[in-house]
C-alpha positions in Angstrom: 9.2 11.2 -21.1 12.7 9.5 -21.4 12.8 5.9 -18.6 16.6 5.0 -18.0 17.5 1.4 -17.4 16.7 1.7 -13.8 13.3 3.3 -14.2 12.4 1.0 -16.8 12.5 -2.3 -14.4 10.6 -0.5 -12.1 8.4 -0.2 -14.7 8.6 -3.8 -15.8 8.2 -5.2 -12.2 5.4 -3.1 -11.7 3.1 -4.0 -14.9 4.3 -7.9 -14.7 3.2 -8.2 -11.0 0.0 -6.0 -11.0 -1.4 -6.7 -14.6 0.4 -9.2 -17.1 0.6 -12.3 -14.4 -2.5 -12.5 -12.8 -4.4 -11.4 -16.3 -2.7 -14.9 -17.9 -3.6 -16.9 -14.9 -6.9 -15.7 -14.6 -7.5 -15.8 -18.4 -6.1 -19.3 -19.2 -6.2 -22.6 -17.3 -3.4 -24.3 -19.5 -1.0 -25.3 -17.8 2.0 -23.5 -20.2 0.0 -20.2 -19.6 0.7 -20.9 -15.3 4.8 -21.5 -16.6 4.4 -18.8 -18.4 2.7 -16.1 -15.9 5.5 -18.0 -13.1 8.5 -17.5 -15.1 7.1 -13.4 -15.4 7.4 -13.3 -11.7 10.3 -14.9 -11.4 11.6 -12.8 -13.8 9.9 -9.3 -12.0 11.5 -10.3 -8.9 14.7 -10.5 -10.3 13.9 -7.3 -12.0 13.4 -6.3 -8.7 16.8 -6.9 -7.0 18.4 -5.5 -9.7 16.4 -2.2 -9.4 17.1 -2.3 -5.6 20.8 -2.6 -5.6 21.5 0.1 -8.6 18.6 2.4 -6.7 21.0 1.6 -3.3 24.3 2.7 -5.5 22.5 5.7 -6.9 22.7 9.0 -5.1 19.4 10.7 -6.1 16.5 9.1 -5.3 14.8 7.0 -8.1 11.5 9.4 -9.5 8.8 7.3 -11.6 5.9 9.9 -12.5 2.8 8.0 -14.0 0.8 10.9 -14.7 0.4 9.6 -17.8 -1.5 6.6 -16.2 -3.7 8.0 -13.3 -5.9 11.2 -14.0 -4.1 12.8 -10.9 -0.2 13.2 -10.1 1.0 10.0 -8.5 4.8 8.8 -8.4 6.8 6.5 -7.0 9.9 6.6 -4.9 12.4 4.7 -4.4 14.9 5.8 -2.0 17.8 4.1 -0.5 15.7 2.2 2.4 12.8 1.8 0.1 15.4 0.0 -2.0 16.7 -1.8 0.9 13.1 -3.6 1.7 12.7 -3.8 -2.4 15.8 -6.2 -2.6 14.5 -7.9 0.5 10.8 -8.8 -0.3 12.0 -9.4 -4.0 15.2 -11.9 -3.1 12.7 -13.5 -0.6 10.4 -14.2 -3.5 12.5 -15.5 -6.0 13.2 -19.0 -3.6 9.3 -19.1 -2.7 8.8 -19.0 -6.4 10.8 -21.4 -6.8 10.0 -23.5 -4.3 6.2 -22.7 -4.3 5.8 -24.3 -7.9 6.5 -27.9 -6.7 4.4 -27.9 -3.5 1.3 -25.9 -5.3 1.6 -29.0 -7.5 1.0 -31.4 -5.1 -1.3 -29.5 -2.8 -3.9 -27.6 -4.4 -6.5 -28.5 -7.4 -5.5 -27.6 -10.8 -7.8 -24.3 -11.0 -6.9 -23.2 -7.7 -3.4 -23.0 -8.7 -3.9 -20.7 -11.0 -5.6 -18.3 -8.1 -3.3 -19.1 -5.9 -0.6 -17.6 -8.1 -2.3 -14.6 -9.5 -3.1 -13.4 -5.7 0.9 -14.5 -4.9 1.5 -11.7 -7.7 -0.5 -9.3 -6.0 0.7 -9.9 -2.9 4.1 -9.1 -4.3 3.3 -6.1 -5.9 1.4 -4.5 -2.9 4.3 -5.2 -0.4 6.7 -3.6 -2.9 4.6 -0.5 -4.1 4.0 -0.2 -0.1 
């Protein structure tokens, strides 16, 4: 199976938001592994926009299969109000990531940042797969 450029951030947004970022946070209470797994999400949600306004200029619909990943036939879709409300909830996120780093900082312990972050990224994925 052949992913365009399109397909593949979907991809990318997809595996950084529901597996990579909240496996580093949960794995790792260092404080470079909680840049890290932040940057990733910033960087997903950018991802994100980008995969919303080229799935807006695109005519067909945007297809991701992942039969290969479930034992059943699941896909994605990402049509041109899907990708409407992905370049909203993603271009919201970027400024609350950025903006979420300092006041998690000063509000909340040092291990339940790391929590706090790893359920943001789920909480970003299941609005956008939504």
């Amino acid at each position: 199976m052949q992913l365009g450029a399109i397909e593949t951030g979907f991809v990318f947004l997809l595996a950084v938001l529901g597996l990579i970022a909240p496996l580093v946070l949960i794995a790792s209470l260092a404080e470079r592994a909680r840049g890290f797994a932040i940057a990733l999400i910033l960087s997903a949600s950018i991802a994100g926009c980008l995969v919303a306004v080229f799935s807006f200029l695109k005519e067909p619909a945007l297809l991701l299969e992942l039969r290969w990943v479930t034992p059943f036939s699941f896909s994605l879709t990402v049509d041109r109000l899907s990708a409407f409300f992905l370049l909203l909830v993603c271009s919201v996120a970027i400024p609350v990531t950025v903006f979420g780093v300092p006041y998690f900082n000063f509000h909340y312990s040092e291990a339940r940042r790391n929590w706090t972050w790893a359920f943001f990224s789920l909480f970003l994925l299941s609005m956008i797969v939504v």
